[in-house]
Backbone atoms as SQL, in Angstrom:
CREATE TABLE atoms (id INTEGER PRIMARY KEY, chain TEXT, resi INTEGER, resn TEXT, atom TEXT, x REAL, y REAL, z REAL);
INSERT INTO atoms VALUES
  (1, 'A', 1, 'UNK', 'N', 121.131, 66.983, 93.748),
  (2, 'A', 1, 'UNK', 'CA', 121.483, 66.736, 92.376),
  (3, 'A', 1, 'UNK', 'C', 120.331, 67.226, 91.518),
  (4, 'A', 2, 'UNK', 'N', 120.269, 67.729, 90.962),
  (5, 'A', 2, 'UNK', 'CA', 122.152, 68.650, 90.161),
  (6, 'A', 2, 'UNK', 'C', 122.063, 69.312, 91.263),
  (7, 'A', 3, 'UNK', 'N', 123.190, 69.777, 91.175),
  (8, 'A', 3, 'UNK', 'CA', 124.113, 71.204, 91.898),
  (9, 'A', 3, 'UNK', 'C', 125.063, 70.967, 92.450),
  (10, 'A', 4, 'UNK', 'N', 126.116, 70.180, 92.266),
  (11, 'A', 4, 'UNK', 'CA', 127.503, 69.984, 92.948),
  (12, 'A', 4, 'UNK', 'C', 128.735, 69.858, 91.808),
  (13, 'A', 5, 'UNK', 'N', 129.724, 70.940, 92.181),
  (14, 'A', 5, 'UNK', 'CA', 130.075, 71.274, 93.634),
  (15, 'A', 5, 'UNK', 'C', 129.413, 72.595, 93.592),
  (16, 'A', 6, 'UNK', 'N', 129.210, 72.995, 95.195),
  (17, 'A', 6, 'UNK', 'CA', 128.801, 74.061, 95.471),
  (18, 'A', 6, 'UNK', 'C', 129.331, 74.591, 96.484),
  (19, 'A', 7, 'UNK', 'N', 129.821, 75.973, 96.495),
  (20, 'A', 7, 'UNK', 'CA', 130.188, 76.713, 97.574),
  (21, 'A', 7, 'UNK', 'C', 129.814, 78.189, 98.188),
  (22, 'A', 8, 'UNK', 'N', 130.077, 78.073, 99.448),
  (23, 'A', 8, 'UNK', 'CA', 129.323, 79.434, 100.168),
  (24, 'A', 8, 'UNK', 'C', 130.195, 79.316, 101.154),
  (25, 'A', 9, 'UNK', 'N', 130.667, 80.708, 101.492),
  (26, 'A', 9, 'UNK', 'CA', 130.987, 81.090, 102.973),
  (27, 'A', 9, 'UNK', 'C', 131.021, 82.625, 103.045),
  (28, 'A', 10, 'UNK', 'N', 132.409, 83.214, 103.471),
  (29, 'A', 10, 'UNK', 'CA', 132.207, 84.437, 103.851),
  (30, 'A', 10, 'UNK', 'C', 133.796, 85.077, 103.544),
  (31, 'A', 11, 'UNK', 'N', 134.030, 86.160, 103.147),
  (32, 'A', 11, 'UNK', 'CA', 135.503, 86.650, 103.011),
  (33, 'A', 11, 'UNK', 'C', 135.239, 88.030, 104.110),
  (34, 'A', 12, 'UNK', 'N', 135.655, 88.084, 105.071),
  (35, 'A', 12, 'UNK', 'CA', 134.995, 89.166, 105.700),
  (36, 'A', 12, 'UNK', 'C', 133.432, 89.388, 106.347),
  (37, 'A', 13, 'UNK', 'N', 133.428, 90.801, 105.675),
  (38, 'A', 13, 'UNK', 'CA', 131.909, 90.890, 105.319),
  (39, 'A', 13, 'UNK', 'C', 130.809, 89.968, 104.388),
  (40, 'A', 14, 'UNK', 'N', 131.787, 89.797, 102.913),
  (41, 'A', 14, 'UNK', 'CA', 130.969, 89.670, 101.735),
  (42, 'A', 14, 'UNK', 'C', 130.923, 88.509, 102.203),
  (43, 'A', 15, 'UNK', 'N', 129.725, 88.304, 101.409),
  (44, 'A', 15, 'UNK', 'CA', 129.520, 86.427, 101.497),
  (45, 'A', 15, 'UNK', 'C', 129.423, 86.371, 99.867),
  (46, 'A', 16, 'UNK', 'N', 130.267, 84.757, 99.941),
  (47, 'A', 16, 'UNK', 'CA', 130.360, 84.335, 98.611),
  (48, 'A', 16, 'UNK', 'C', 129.562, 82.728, 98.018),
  (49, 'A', 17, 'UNK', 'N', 129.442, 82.571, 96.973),
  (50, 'A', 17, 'UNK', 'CA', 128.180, 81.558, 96.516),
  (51, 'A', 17, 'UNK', 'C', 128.715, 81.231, 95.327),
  (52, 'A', 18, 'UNK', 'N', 129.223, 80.665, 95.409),
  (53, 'A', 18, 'UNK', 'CA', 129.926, 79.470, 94.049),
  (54, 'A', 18, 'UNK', 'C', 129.396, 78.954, 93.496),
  (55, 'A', 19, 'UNK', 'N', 128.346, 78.996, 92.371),
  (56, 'A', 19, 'UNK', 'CA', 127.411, 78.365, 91.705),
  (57, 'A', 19, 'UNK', 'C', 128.605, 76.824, 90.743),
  (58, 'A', 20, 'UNK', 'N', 127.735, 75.964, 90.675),
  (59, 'A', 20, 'UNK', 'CA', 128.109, 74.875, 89.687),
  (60, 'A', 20, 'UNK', 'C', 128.520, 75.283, 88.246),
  (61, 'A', 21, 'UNK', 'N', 129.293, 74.754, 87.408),
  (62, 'A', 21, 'UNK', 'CA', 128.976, 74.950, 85.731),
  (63, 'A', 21, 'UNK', 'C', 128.559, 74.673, 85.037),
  (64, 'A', 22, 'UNK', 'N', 127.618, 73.900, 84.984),
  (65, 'A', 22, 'UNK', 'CA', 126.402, 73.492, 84.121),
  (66, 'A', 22, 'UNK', 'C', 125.334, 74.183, 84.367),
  (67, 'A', 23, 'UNK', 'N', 124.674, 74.579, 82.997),
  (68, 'A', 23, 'UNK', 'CA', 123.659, 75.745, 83.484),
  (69, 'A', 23, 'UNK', 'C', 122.242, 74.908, 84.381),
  (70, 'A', 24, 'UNK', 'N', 122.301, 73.912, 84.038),
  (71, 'A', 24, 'UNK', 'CA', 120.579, 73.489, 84.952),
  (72, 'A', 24, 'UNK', 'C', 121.504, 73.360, 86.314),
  (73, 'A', 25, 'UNK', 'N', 122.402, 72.960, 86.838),
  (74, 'A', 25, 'UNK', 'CA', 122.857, 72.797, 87.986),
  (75, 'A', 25, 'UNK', 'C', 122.826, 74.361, 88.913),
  (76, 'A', 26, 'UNK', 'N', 123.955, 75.056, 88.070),
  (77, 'A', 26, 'UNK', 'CA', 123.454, 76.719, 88.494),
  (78, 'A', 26, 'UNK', 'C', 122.454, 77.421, 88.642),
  (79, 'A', 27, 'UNK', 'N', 121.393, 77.098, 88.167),
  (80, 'A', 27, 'UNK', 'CA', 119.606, 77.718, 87.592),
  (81, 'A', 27, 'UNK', 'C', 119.340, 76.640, 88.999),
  (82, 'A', 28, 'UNK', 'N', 119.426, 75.545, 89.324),
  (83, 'A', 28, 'UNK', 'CA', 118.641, 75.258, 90.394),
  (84, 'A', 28, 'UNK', 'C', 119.149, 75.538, 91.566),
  (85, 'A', 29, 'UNK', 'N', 120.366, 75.309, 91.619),
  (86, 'A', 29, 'UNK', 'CA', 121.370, 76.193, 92.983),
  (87, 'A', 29, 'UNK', 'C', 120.732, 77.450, 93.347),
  (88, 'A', 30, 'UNK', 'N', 120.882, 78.671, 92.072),
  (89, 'A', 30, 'UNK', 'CA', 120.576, 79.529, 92.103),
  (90, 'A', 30, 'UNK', 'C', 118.969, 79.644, 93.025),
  (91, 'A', 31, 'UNK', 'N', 118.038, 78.689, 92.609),
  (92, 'A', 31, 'UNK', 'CA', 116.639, 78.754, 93.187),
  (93, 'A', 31, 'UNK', 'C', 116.864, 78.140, 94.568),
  (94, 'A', 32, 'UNK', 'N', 117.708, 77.019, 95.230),
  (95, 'A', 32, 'UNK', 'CA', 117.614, 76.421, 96.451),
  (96, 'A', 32, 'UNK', 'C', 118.954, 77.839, 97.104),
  (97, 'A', 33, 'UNK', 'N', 119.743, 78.249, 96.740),
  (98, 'A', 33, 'UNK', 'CA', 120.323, 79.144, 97.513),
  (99, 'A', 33, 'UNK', 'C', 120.492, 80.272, 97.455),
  (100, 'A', 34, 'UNK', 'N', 121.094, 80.721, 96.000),
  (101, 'A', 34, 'UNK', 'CA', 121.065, 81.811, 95.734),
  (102, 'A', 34, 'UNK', 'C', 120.063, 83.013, 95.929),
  (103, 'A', 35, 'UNK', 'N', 118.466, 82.737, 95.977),
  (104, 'A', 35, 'UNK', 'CA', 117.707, 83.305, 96.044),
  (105, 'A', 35, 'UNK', 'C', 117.211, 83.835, 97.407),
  (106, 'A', 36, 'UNK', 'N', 116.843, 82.715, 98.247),
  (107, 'A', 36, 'UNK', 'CA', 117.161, 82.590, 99.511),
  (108, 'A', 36, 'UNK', 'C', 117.777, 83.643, 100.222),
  (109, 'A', 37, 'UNK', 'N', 119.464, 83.589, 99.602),
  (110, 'A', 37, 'UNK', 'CA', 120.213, 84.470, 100.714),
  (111, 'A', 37, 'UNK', 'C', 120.403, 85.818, 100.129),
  (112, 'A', 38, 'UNK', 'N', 119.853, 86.097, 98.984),
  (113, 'A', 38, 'UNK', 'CA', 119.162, 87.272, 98.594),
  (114, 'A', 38, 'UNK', 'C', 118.352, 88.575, 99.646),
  (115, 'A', 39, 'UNK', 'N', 117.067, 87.344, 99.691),
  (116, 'A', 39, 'UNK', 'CA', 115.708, 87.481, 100.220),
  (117, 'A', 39, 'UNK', 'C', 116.073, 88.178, 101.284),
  (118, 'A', 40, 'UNK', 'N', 117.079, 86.488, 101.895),
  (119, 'A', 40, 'UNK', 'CA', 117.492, 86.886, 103.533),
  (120, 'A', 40, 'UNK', 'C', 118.006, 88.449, 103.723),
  (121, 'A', 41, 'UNK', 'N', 119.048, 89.015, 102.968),
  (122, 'A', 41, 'UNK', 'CA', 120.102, 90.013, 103.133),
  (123, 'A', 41, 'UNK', 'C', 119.094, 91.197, 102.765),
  (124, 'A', 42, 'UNK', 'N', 118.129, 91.196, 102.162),
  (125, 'A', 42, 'UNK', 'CA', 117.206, 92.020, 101.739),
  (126, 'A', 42, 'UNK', 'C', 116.042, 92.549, 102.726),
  (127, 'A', 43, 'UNK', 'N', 115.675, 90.792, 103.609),
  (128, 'A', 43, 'UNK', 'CA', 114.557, 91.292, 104.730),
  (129, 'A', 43, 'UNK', 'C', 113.028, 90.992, 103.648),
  (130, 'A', 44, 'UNK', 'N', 113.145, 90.004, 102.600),
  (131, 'A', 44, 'UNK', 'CA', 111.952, 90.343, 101.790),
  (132, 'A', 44, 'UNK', 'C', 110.990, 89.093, 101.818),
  (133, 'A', 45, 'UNK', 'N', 110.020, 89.029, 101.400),
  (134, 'A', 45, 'UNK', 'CA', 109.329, 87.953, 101.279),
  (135, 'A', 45, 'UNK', 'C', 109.769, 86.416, 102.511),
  (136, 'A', 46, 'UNK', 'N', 109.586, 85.235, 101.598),
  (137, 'A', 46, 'UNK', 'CA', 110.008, 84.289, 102.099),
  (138, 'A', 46, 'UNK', 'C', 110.951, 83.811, 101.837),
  (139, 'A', 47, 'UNK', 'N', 112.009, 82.791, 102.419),
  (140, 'A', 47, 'UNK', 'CA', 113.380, 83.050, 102.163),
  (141, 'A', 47, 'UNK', 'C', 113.183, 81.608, 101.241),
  (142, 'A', 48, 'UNK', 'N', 112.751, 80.492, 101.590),
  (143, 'A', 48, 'UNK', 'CA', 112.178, 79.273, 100.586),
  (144, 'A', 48, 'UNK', 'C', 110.805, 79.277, 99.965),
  (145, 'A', 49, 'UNK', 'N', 110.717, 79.276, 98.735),
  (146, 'A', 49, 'UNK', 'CA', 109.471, 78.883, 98.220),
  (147, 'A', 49, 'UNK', 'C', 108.657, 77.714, 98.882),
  (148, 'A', 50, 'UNK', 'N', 107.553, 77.488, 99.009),
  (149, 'A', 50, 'UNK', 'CA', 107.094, 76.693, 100.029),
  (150, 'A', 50, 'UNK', 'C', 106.900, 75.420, 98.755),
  (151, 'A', 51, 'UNK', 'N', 106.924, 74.263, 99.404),
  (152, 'A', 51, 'UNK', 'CA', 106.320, 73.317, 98.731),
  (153, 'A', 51, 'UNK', 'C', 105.130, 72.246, 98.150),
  (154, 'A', 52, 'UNK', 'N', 104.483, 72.230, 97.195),
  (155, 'A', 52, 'UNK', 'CA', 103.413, 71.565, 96.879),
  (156, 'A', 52, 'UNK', 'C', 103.380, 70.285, 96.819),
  (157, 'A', 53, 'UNK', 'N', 102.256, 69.867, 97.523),
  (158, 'A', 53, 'UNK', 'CA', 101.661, 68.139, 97.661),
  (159, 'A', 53, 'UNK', 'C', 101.485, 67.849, 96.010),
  (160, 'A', 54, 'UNK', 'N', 101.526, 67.092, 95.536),
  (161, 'A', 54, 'UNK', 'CA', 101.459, 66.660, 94.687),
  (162, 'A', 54, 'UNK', 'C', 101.360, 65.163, 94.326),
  (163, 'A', 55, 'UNK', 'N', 101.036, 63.953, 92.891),
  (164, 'A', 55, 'UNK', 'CA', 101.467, 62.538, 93.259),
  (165, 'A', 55, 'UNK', 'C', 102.252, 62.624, 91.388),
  (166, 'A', 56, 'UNK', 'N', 102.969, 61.569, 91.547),
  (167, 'A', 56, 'UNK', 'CA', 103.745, 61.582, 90.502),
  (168, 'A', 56, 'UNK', 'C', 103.273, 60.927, 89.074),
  (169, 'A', 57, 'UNK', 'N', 103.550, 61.286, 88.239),
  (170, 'A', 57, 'UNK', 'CA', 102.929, 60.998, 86.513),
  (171, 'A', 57, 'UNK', 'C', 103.717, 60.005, 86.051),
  (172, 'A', 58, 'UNK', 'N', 104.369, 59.223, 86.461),
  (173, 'A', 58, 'UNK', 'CA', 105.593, 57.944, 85.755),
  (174, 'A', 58, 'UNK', 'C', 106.181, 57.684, 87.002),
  (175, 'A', 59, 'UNK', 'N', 106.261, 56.297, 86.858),
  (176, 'A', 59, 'UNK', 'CA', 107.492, 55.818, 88.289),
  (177, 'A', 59, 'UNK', 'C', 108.704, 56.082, 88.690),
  (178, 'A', 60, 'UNK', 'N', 109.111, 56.865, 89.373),
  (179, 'A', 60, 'UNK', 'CA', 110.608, 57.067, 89.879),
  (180, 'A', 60, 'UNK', 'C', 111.309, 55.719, 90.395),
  (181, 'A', 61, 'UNK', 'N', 112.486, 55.718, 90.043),
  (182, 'A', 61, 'UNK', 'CA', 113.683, 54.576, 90.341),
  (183, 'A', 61, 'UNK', 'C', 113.950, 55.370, 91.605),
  (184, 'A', 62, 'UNK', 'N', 114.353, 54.269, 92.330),
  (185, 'A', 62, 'UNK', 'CA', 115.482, 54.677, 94.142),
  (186, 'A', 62, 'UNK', 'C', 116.262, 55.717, 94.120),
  (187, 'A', 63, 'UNK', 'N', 116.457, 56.508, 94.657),
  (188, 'A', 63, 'UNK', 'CA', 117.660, 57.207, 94.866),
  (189, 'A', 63, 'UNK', 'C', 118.665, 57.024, 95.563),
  (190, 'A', 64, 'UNK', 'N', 119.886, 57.933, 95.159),
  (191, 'A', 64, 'UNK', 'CA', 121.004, 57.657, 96.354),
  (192, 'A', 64, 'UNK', 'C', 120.755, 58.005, 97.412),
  (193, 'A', 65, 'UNK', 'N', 122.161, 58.299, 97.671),
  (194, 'A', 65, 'UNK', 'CA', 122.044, 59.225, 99.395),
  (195, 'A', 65, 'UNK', 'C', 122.103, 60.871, 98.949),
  (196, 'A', 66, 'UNK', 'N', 121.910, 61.052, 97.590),
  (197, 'A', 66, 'UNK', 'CA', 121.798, 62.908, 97.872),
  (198, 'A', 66, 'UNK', 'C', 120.573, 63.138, 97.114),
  (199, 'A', 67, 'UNK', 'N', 120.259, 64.392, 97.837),
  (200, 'A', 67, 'UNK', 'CA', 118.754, 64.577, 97.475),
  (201, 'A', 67, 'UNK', 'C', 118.819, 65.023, 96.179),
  (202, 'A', 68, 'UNK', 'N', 117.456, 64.666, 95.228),
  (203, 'A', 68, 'UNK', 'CA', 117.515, 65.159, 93.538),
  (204, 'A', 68, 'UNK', 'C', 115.939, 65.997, 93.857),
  (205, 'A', 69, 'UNK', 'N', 116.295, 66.605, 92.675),
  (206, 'A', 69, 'UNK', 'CA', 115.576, 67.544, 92.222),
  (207, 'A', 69, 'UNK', 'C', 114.768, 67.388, 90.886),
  (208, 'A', 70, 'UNK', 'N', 114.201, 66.809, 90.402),
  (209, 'A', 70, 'UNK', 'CA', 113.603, 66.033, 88.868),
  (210, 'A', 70, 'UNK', 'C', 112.775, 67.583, 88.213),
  (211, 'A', 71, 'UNK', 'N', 113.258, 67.324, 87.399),
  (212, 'A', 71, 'UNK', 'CA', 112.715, 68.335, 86.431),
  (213, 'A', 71, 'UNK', 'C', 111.406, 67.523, 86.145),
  (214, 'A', 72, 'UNK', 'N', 110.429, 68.285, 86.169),
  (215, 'A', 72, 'UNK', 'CA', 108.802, 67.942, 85.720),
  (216, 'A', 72, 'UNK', 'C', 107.756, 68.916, 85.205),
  (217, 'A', 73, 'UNK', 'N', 106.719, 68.261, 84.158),
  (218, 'A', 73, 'UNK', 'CA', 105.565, 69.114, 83.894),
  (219, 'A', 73, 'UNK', 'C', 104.906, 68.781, 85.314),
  (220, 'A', 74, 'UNK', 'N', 103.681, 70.377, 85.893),
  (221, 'A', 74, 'UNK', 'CA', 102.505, 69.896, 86.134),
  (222, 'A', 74, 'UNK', 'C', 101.448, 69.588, 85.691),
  (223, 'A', 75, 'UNK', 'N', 100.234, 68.745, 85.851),
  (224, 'A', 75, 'UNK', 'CA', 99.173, 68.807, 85.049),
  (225, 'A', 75, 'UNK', 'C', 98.202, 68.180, 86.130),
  (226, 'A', 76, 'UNK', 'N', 97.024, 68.208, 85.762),
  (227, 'A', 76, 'UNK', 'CA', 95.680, 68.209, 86.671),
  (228, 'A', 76, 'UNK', 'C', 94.640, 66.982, 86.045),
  (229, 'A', 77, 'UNK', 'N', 94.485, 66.495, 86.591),
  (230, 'A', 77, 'UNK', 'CA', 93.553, 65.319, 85.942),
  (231, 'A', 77, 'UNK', 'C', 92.186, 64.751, 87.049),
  (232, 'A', 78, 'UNK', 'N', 91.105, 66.200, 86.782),
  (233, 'A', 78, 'UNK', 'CA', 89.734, 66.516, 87.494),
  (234, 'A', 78, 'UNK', 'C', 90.221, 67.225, 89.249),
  (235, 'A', 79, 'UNK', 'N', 89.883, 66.920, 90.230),
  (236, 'A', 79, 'UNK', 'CA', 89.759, 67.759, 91.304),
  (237, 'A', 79, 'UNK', 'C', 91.032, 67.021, 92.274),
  (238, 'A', 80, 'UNK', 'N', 91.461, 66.024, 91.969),
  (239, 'A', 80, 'UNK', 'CA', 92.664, 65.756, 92.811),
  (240, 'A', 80, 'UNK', 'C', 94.225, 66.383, 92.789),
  (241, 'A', 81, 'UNK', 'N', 94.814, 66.398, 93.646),
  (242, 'A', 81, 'UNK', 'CA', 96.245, 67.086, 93.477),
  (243, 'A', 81, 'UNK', 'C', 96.502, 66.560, 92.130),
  (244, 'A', 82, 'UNK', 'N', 97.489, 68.096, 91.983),
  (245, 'A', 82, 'UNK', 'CA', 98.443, 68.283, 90.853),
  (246, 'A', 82, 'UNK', 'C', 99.496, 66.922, 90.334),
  (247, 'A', 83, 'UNK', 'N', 99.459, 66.535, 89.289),
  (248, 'A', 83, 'UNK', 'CA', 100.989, 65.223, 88.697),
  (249, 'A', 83, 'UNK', 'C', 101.727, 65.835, 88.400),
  (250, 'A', 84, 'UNK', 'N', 102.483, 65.347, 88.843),
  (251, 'A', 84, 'UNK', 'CA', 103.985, 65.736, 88.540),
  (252, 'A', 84, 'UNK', 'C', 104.650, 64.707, 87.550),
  (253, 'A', 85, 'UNK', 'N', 104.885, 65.090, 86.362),
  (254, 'A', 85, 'UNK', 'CA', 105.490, 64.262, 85.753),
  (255, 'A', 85, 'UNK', 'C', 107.050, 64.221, 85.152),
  (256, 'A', 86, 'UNK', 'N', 107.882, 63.636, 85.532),
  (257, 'A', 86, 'UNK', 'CA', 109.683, 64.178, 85.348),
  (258, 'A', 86, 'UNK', 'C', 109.703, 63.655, 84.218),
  (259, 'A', 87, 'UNK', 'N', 110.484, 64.378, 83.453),
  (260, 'A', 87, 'UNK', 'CA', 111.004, 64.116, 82.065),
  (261, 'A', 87, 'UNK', 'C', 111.758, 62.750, 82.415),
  (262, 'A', 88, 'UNK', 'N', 111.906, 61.850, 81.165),
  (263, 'A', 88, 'UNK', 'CA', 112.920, 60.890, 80.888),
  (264, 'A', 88, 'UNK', 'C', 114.154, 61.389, 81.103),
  (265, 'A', 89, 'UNK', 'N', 114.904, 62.749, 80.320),
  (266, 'A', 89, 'UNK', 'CA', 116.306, 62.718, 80.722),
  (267, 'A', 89, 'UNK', 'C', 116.556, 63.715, 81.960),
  (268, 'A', 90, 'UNK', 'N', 117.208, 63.590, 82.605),
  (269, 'A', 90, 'UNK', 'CA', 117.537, 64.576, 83.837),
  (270, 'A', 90, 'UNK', 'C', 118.697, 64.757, 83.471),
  (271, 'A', 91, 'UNK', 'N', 119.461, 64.974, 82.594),
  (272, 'A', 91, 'UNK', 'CA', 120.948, 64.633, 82.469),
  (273, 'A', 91, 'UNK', 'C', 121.184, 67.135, 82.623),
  (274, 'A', 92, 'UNK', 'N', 121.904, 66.780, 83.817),
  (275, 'A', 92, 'UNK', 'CA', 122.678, 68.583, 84.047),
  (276, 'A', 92, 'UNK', 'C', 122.790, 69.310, 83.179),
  (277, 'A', 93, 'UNK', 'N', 122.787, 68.596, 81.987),
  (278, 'A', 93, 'UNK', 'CA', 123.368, 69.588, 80.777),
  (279, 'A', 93, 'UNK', 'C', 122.236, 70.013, 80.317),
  (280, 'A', 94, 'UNK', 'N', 121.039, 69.543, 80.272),
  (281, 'A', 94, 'UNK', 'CA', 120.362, 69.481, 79.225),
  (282, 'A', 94, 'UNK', 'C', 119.275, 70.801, 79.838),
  (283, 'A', 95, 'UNK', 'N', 119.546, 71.583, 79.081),
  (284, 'A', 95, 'UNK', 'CA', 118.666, 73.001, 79.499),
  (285, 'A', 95, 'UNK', 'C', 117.453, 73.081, 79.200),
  (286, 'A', 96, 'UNK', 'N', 117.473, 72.461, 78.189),
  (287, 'A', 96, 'UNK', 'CA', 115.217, 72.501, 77.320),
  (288, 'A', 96, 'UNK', 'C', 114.795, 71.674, 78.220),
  (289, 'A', 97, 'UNK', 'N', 115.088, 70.802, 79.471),
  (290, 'A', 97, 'UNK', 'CA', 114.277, 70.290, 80.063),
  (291, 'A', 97, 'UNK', 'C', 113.725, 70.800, 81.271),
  (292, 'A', 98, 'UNK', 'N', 114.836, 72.464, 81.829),
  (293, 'A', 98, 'UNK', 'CA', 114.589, 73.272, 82.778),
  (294, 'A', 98, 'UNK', 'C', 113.705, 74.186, 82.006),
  (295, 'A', 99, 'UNK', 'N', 113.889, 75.008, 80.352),
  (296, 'A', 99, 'UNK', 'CA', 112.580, 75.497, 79.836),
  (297, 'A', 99, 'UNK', 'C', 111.664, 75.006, 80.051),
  (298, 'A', 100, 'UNK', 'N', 111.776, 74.129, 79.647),
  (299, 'A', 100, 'UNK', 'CA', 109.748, 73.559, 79.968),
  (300, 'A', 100, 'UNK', 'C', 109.054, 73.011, 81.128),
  (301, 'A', 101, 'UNK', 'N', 110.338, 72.708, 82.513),
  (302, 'A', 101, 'UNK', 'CA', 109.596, 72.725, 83.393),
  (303, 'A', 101, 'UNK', 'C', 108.674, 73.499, 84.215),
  (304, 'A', 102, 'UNK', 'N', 107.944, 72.499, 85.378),
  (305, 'A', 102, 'UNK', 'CA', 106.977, 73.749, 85.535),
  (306, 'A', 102, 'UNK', 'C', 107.072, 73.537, 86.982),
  (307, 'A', 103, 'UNK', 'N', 107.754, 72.592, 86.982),
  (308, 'A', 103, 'UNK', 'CA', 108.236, 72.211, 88.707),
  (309, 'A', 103, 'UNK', 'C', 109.555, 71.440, 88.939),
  (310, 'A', 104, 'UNK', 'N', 110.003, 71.240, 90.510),
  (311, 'A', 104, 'UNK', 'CA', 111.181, 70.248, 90.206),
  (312, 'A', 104, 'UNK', 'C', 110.659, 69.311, 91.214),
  (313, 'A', 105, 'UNK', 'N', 110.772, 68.370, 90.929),
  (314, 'A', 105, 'UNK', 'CA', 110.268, 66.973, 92.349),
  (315, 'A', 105, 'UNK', 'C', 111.506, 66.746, 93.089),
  (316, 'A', 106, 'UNK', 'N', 111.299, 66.948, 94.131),
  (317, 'A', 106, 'UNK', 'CA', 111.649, 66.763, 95.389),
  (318, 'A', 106, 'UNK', 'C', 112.086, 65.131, 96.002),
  (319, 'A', 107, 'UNK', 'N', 113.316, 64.726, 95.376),
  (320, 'A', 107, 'UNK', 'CA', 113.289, 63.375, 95.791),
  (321, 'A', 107, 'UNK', 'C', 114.725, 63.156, 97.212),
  (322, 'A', 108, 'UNK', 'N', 114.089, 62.745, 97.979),
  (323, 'A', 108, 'UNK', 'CA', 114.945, 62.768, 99.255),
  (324, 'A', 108, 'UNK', 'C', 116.139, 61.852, 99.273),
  (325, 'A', 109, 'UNK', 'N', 117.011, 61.534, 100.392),
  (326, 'A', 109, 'UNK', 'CA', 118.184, 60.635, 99.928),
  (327, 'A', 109, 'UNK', 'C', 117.448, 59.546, 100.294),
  (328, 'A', 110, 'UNK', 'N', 118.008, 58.543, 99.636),
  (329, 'A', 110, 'UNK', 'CA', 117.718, 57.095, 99.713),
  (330, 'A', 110, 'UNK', 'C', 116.307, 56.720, 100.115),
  (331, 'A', 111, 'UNK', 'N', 115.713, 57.526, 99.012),
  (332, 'A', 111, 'UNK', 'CA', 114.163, 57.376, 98.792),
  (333, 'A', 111, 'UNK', 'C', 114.212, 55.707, 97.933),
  (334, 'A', 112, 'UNK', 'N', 112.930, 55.698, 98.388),
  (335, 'A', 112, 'UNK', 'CA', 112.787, 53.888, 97.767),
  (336, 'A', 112, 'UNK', 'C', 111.990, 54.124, 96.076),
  (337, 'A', 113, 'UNK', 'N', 112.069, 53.601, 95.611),
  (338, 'A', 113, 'UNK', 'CA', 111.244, 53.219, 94.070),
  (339, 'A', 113, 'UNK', 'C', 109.639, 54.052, 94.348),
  (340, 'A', 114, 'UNK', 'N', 109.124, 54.640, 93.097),
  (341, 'A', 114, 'UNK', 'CA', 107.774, 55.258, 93.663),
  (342, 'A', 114, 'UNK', 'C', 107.082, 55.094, 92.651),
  (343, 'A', 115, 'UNK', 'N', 106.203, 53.779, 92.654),
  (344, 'A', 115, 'UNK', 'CA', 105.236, 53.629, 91.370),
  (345, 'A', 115, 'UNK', 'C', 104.568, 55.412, 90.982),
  (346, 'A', 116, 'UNK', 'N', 103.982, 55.377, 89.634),
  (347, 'A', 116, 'UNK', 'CA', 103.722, 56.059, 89.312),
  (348, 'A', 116, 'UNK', 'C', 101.814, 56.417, 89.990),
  (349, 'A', 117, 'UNK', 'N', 101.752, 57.757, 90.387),
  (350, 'A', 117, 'UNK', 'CA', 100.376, 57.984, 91.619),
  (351, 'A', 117, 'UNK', 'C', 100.706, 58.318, 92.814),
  (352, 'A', 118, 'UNK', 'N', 102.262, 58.189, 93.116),
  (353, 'A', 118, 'UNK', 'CA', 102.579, 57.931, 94.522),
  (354, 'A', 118, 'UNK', 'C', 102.561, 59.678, 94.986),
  (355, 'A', 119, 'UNK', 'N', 102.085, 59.911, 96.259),
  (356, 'A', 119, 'UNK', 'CA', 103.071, 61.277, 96.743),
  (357, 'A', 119, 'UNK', 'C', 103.906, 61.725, 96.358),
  (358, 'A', 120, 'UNK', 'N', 104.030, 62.652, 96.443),
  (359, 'A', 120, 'UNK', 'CA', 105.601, 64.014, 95.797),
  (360, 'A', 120, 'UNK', 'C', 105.514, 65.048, 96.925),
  (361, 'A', 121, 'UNK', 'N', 106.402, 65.588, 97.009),
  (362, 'A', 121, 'UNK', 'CA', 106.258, 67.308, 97.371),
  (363, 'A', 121, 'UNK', 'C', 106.883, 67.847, 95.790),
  (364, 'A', 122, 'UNK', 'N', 106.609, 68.763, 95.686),
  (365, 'A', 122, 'UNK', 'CA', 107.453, 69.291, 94.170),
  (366, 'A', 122, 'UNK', 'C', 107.418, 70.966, 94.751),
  (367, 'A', 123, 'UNK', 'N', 108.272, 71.527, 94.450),
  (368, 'A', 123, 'UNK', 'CA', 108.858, 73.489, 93.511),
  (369, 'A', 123, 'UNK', 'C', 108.349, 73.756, 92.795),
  (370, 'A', 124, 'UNK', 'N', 107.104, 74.758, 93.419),
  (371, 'A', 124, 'UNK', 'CA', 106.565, 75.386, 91.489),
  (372, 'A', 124, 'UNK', 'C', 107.811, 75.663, 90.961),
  (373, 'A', 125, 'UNK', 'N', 108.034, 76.435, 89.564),
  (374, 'A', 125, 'UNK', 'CA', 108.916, 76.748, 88.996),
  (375, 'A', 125, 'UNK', 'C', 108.270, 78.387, 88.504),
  (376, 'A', 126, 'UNK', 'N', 108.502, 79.788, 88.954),
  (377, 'A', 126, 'UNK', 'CA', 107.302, 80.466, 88.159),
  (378, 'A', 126, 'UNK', 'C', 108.147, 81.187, 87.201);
């Protein structure tokens, strides 16, 4: 979350990739798959962006059972890992909150509550 519904398979040869309709849902699809099977079909680089350690800038609430993706600034505060801090609204629609991110946090399914300081992995965004 975001990104559902989503689809991929194959008609033949072609392979097909059904992006979501909301543009932050599509824009992050696009980065967890679309890009990926690009890369893959291309032979180029790495097929996932790798992910950064990070600890979080505000407390995250529980999650469900599907994994989210939090839109966030990074920022640095002296020589320890990067904060990640997620905007207040995450709401799919809302596109100025994918402009100004600079990462997405990485929240797993049925992750527990995460005071604010805690571990992250986060997605640069470049």
């Amino acid at each position: 979350r975001p990104g559902k519904p989503l689809m991929y398979g194959r008609i033949g040869p072609t392979r097909v990739l059904g992006l979501p309709g909301n543009p932050v849902s599509s824009l992050v699809c696009a980065l967890l798959f679309l890009s990926p099977l690009i890369r893959a079909m291309l032979g180029t680089g790495p097929l996932i962006e790798p992910e950064v350690d990070a600890v979080t800038g505000a407390d995250l609430k529980p999650n469900d059972r599907r994994q989210d993706y939090l839109r966030a600034t990074l920022g640095r505060d002296g020589a320890g890992p990067p904060i990640a801090t997620p905007f207040d609204r995450q709401d799919s629609s809302m596109l100025s909150t994918l402009a100004h991110a600079d990462c997405l946090i990485l929240r797993p399914p049925n992750a527990p509550a995460a005071p604010a300081g805690s571990p992250c992995k986060v997605l640069p965004l470049s």
